[in-house]
N, C-alpha and C positions, 0 to 999 in steps of 0.2 A: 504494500500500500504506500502509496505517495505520502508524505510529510505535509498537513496542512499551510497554508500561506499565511493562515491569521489563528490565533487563538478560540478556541470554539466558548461560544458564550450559554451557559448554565446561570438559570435564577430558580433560586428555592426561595419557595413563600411558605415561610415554618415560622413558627415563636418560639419554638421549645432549641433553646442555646445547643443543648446536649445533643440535640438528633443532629444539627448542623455543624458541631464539629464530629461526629461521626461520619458523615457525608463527607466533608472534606478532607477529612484522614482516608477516607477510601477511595476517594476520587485520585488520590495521590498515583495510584495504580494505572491510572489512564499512561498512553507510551504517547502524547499529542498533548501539545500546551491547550487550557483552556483555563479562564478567568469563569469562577463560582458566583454572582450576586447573591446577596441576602435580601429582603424582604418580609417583614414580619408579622404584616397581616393583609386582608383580600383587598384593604381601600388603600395600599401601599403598593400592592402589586398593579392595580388599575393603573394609578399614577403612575409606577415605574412603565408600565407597557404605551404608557397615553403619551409619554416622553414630557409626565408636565413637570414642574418646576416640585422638587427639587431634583430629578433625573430628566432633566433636557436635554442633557447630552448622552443617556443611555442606549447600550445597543440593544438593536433587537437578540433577543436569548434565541437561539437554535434550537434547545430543550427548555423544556420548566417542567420544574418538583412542584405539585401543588397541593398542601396539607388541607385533605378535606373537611376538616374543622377549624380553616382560617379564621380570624380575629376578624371581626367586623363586618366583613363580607366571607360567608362561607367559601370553601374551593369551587362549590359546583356552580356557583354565582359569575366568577372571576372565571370559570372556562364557558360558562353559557354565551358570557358578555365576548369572551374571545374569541369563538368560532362564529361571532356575528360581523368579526372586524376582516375585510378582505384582504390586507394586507400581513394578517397575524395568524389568520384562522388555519394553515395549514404547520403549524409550531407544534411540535410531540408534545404532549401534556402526560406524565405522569402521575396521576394523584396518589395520594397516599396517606393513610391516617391510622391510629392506633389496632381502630375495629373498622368492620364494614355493617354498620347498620339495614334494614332493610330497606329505608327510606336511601341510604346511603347506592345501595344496591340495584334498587329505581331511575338514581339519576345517574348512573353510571350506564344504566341501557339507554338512559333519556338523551343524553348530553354528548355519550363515546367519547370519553378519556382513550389518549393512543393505552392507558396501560392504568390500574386498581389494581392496587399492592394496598398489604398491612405492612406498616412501616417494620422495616429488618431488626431480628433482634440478636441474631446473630453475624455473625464475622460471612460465616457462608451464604449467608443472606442478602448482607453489603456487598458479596464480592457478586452474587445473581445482578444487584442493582446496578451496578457501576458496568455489567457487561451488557447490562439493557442500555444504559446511557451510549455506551460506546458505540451498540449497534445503531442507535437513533443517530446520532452527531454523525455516524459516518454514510447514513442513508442524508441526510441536511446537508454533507459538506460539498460543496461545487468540488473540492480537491479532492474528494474520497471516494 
């Protein structure tokens, strides 16, 4: 595989500190630069994605981790509102949350997340997520 030209951009919309440095302890494992954004809840993430002030100059994310019990605006709000944007709507959305409720279960047929995971609680579990990330960023990369 070719060597990407640019850094591949990853935004996780999590509050929970602990799950996000796990992520980016595993993400470590990627063999291709990529820059991780944080975001800590669903009316942070809108803004990061709407490019408004305070992310005006953000990129657009290739992937998103999206914790389906985001702060403010749930996950399934912030991917409903994103597959209505045409310039965003074809972006891998991962969601992922502790459990999968059955409402949770609903909007995951309603809505089609590329991927509904319970967040990993294992080592072999991060290392499954980091190789789903890898497959996505390199189905997204123009270089891959």
């Amino acid at each position: 595989m070719e060597p990407r030209g640019r850094p591949a951009e990853i935004l996780l919309v999590d509050d929970n500190p602990g799950d996000a440095r796990l992520l980016a302890e595993h993400l470590r494992t990627l063999t291709f630069p990529y820059t991780l954004r944080i975001v800590t809840d669903g009316d942070a993430a809108l803004t990061f994605l709407r490019q408004q002030a305070p992310y005006t100059a953000a990129p657009t994310p290739e992937v998103i981790l999206l914790d389906i019990h985001a702060l403010k605006r749930s996950g399934w709000e912030v991917l409903e509102w994103l597959r209505t944007q045409p310039a965003l709507a074809s972006i891998p959305v991962v969601m992922w949350g502790g459990m999968l409720s059955p409402f949770d279960e609903q909007e995951r047929d309603r809505v089609h997340p590329t991927q509904c995971l319970v967040k990993p609680t294992s080592v072999e579990e991060y290392q499954r997520l980091v190789e789903l990330i890898d497959k996505l960023l390199n189905q997204q990369s123009p270089d891959g």
